[in-house]
N, C-alpha and C positions, 0 to 999 in steps of 0.2 A: 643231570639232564642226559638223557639217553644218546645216543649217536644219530639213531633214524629220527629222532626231535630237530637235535639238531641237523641234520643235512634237509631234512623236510621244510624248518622254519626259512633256511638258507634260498632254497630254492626257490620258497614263495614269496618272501621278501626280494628276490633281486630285482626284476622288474621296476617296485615301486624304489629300489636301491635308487636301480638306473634312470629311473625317470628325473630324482630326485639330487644324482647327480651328474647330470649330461647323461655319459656314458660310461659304465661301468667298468673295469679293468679287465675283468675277461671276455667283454664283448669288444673291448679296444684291440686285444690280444687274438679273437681270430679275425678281424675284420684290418686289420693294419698292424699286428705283431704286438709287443710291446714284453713286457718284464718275463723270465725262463719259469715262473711257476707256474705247476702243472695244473690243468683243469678237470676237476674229480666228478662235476655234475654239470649236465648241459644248463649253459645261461639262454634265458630267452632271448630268440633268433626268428623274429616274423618275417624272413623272406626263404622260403625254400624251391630250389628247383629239383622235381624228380626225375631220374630217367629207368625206364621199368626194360629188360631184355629176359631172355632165359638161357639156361642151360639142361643137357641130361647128362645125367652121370650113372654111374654105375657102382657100388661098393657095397661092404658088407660089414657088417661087426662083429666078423672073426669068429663070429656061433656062440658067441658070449651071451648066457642063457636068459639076461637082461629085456635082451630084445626081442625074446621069442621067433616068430617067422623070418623076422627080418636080420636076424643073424645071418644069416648066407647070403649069399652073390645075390642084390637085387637090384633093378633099375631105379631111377626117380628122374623128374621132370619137375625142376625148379622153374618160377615164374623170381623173378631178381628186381628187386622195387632197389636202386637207391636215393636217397636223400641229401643233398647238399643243402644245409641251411647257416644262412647266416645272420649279423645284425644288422647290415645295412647292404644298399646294393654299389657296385662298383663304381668309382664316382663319375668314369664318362659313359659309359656303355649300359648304366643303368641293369645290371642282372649283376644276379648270383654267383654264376660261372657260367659262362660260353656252353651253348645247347649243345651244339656240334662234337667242341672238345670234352664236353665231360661225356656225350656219348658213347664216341670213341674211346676216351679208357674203360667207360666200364667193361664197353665189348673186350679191348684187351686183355683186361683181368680176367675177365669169365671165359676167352679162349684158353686162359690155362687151363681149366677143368671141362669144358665143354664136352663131349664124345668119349670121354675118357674114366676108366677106372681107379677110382680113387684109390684105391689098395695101393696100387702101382704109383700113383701121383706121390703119397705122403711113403706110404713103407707098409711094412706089414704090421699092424697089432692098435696102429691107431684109430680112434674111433671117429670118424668124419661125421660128426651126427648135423643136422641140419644148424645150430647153435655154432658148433666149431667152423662151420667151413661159412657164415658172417661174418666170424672174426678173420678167418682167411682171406675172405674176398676184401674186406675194409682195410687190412693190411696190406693188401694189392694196392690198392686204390691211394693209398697215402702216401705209399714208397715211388706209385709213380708220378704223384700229385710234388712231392720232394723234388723228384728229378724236374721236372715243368718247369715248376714255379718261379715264374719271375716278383719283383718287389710288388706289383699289383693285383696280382694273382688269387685265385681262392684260397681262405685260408681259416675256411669254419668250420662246421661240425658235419660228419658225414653218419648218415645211417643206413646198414643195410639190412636188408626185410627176405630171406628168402620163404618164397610161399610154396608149402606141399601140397594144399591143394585149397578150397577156400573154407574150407574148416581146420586145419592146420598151419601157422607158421610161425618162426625164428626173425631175431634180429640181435644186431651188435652196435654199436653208436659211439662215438668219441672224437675229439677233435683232429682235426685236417693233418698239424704240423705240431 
């Protein structure tokens, strides 16, 4: 049995997993914590809240012949979708995570690259390609979501979507904590 057999059967199977019993372990695990193994494929999570912001940035890729034009100094204008989704919603307050707070981190996170030249952000030679700086901003996002978080707290799966234009875009996805 192949690998993509398997993780494909995995993923379509949990739902009726979970239906079948209660609640599944890694929907228990981002919604109230529970056992240290890691989650390799998002479980199904029917409550999402998104908060959409942007940033511009500035970088290049080094003139690395890959990229043709876009090798040198050029601008872009990210529109920043992210996604909090979980299994269930918060048991008094009923949501995903607080509109307001999860606003405000995303805006923190994306103030780190906001106005600014990526060249200079990460270093010289790195490729900031719209894929890599997903994974950057979602890394944002968890390290500050770590620092936050209290026992009730958000604790599901986050995805970030940055859009280059609306024929264009990137994302990165994985769990909270």
């Amino acid at each position: 049995m192949s690998r993509l057999f398997r993780l494909c059967s995995a993923i379509l199977w949990l739902p009726v997993a979970a239906s079948n019993a209660g609640v599944s372990s890694a929907m228990h695990q981002l919604r109230a914590g529970g056992d240290d193994a890691p989650i390799t494929a998002r479980p199904y999570l029917p409550y999402t809240l998104a908060i959409r912001d942007s940033i511009m940035i500035a970088h290049s890729f080094h003139g690395h012949p890959s990229f043709g034009t876009a090798g040198g100094l050029h601008g872009a204008t990210y529109t920043a979708d992210v996604e909090f989704a979980s299994a269930s919603l918060h048991p008094e307050c009923n949501w995903v995570i607080d509109i307001g707070a999860a606003s405000d981190l995303v805006a923190e996170v994306l103030a780190k690259y906001n106005y600014k030249n990526l060249d200079e952000v990460f270093g010289e030679g790195v490729m900031t390609t719209t894929e890599f700086m997903c994974k950057a901003i979602h890394d944002g996002i968890v390290e500050r979501l770590k620092a936050k978080n209290g026992p009730d707290e958000f604790r599901g799966w986050i995805k970030v979507t940055l859009w280059e234009s609306h024929k264009a875009w990137a994302s990165f996805e994985g769990p909270a904590l």
